[in-house]
C-alpha positions in Angstrom: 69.4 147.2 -20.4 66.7 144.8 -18.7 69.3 142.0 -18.4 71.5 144.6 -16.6 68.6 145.6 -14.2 67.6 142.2 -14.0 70.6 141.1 -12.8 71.4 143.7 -10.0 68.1 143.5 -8.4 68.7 139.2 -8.1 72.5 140.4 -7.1 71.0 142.3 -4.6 68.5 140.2 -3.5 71.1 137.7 -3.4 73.4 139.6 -0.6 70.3 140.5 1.1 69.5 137.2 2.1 73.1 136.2 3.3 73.3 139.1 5.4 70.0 137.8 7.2 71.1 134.1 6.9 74.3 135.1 8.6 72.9 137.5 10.8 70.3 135.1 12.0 73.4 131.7 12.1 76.1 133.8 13.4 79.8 133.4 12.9 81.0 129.6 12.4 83.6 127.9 14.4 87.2 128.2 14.0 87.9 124.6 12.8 84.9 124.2 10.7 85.2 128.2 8.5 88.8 126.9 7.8 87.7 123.5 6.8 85.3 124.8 4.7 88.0 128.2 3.6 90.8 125.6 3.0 90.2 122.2 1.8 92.6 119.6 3.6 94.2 122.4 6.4 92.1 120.8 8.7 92.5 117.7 10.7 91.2 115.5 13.6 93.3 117.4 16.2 91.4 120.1 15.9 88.3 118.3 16.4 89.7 116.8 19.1 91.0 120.1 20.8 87.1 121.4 20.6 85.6 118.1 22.5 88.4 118.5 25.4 88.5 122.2 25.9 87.4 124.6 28.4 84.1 124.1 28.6 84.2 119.9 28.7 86.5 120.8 32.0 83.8 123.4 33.6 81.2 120.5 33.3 83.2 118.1 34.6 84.2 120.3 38.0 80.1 121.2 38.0 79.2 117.2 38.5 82.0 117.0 41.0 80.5 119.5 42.7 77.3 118.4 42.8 78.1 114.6 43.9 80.4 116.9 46.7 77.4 118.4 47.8 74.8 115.3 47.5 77.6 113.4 50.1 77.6 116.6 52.5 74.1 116.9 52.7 73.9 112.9 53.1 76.3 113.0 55.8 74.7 115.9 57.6 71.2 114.1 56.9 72.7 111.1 58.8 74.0 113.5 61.6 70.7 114.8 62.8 69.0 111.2 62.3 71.8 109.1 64.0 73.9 111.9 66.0 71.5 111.6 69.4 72.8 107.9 69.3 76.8 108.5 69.5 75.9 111.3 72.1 74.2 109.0 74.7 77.3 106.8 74.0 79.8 109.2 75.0 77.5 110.6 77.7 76.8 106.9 79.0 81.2 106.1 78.8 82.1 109.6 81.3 79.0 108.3 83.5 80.8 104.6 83.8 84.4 105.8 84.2 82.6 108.4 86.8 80.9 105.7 88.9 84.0 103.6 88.9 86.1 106.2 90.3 83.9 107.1 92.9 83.2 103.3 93.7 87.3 102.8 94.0 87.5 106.1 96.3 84.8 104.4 98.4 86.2 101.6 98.6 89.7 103.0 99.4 88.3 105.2 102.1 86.1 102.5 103.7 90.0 100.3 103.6 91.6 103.4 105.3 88.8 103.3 108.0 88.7 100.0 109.0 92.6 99.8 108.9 92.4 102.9 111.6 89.8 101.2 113.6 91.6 97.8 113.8 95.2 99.6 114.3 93.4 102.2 117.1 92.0 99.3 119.1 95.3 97.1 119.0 96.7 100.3 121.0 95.7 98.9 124.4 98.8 97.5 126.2 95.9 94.6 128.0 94.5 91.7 126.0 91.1 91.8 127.6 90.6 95.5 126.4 92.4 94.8 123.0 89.7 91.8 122.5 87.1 94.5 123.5 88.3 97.8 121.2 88.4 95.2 118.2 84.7 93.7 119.0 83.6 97.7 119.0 85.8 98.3 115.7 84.3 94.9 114.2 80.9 96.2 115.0 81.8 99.5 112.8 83.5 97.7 109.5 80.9 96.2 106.4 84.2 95.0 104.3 86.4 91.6 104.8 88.2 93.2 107.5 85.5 92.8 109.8 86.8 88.8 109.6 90.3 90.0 110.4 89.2 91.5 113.2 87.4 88.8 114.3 90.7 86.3 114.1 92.8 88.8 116.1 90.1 89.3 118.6 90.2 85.0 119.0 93.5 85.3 119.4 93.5 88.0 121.8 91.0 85.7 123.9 93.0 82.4 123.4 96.4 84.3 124.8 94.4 85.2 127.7 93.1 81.4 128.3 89.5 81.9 127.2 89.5 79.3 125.0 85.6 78.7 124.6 85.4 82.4 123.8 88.0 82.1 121.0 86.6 79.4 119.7 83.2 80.5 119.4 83.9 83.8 117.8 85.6 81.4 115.0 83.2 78.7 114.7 80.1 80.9 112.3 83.4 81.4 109.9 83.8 77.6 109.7 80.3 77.1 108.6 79.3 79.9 106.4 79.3 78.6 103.0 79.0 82.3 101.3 82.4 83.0 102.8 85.7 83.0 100.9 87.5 79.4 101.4 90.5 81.9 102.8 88.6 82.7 105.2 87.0 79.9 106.2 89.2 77.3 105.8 91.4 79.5 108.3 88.9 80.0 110.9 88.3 75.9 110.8 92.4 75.7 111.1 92.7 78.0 113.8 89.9 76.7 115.7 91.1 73.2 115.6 94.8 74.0 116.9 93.2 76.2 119.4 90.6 73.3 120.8 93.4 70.8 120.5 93.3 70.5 124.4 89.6 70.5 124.7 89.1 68.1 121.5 89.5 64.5 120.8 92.3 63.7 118.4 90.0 61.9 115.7 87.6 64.6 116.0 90.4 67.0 114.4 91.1 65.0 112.0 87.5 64.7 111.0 87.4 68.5 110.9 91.5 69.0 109.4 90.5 66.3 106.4 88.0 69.1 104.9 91.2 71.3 104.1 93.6 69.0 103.7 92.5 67.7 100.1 94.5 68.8 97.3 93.9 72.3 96.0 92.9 73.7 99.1 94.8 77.1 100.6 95.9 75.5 104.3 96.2 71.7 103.3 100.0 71.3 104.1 99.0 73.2 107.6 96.3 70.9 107.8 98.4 67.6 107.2 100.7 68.9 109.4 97.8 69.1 112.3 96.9 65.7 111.1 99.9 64.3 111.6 100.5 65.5 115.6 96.7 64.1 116.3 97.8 60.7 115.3 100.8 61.3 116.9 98.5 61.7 120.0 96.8 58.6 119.2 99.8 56.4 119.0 99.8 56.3 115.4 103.4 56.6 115.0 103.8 55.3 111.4 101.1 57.4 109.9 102.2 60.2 111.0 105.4 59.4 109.6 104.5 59.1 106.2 102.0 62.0 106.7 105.6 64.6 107.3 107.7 62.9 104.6 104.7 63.6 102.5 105.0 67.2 103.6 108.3 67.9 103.2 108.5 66.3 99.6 105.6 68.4 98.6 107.2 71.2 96.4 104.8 73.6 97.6 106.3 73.5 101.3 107.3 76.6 103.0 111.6 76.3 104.7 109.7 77.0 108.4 107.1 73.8 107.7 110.0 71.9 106.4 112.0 71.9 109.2 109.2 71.8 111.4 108.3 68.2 110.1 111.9 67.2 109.6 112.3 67.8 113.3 109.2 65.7 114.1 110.2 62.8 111.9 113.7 62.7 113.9 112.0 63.0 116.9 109.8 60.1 116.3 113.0 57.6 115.5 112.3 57.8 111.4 114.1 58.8 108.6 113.2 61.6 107.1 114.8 59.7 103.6 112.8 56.5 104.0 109.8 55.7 101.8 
């Protein structure tokens, strides 16, 4: 009777305490109640399935999130430290394209201008006023057609016999060493054949030999005037050799060509010779 009694209150006792211990655990996992239900139904898939499911996966999206983040706010960090710098840059850019396309409008319409000036004062049917409307449209031009006009009025003056006039407009060309060679290696030519009545033969060729050096924009003008001065001096031969050289020169124009073929005939040479 006591053994009985004794035995239901540890059975009891017993049940008690693996209600609390369960209570308190909770329910095992899947995997391990069967491993421990059934010896050996197990295996290491199973263990395997638990360390790659769900909730491996939702940790795995939750760092990519986070770095995702940490990148955006670096980037947007670098935006507000550095962005000022790419806006002055852009700003700076539309200024520059700005200023050059107002500076090439300038420039165009100052061109127009001083083409309208120069065409308005070639209008006169006289020299003498055509020399005098391009000295007033000269006066009005700040570009290198001011030195256009200033060949056209020289040659304005020359057709009208004032050579000295002519000449004198051309001469400050001639010595202006900030001036482009075209420029000023024309005015030198042109003042040269225009003086050719007033000036000594050897003093052209003093000024000619300046331009006539290799390189230089006029030099086969040049040599040509070279060659008519010593022609002028009696220096028949030389000047010979001077037009062969011309018309061998593979830079020669057909109109210079002929020009000094002529001349060479006209002198008793052959143009072949040499």
């Amino acid at each position: 009777m006591h053994k009985c009694e004794g035995l239901s209150l540890f059975s009891s006792l017993f049940l008690s305490e693996m209600v609390r211990i369960t209570r308190g655990v909770g329910a095992l996992p899947l995997g391990i109640s069967r491993f421990n239900g059934v010896r050996g139904s197990g295996s290491s898939e199973d263990v395997k399935q638990q360390s790659t499911g769900p909730g491996v996966s939702n940790t795995d999206s939750f760092i990519d999130e986070v770095t995702e983040e940490v990148r955006r706010d670096r980037l947007f960090a670098m935006m507000r430290r550095y962005g000022w710098i790419a806006v002055v840059g852009v700003v700076g850019l539309v200024g520059l394209a700005a200023y050059n396309e107002y500076s090439k409008a300038q420039s165009e319409a100052a061109a127009q201008a001083a083409g309208d000036s120069i065409q308005a004062a070639l209008e006169s049917s006289e020299p003498e006023s055509r020399a005098a409307a391009l000295a007033d449209a000269r006066a009005t031009i700040d570009s290198d057609a001011r030195y256009l006009a200033d060949f056209m009025r020289a040659g304005e003056l020359f057709d009208v016999g004032d050579i000295d006039g002519a000449i004198a407009i051309l001469t400050p060309m001639t010595t202006d060493a900030m001036l482009d060679p075209v420029y000023r290696d024309l005015a030198l030519l042109k003042s040269t054949m225009i003086g050719a009545s007033t000036m000594a033969p050897d003093v052209r060729i003093a000024k000619l030999a300046s331009i006539a050096a290799a390189g230089a924009p006029y030099r086969l003008l040049a040599e040509e005037q070279i060659a008519a001065a010593q022609i002028e001096m009696g220096e028949t031969e030389a000047a010979i050799g001077g037009l062969r050289a011309i018309i061998s020169d593979a830079e020669v124009s057909d109109g210079l060509r002929r020009r000094a073929l002529q001349m060479i005939v006209a002198l008793g040479g052959d143009p072949d010779a040499g």
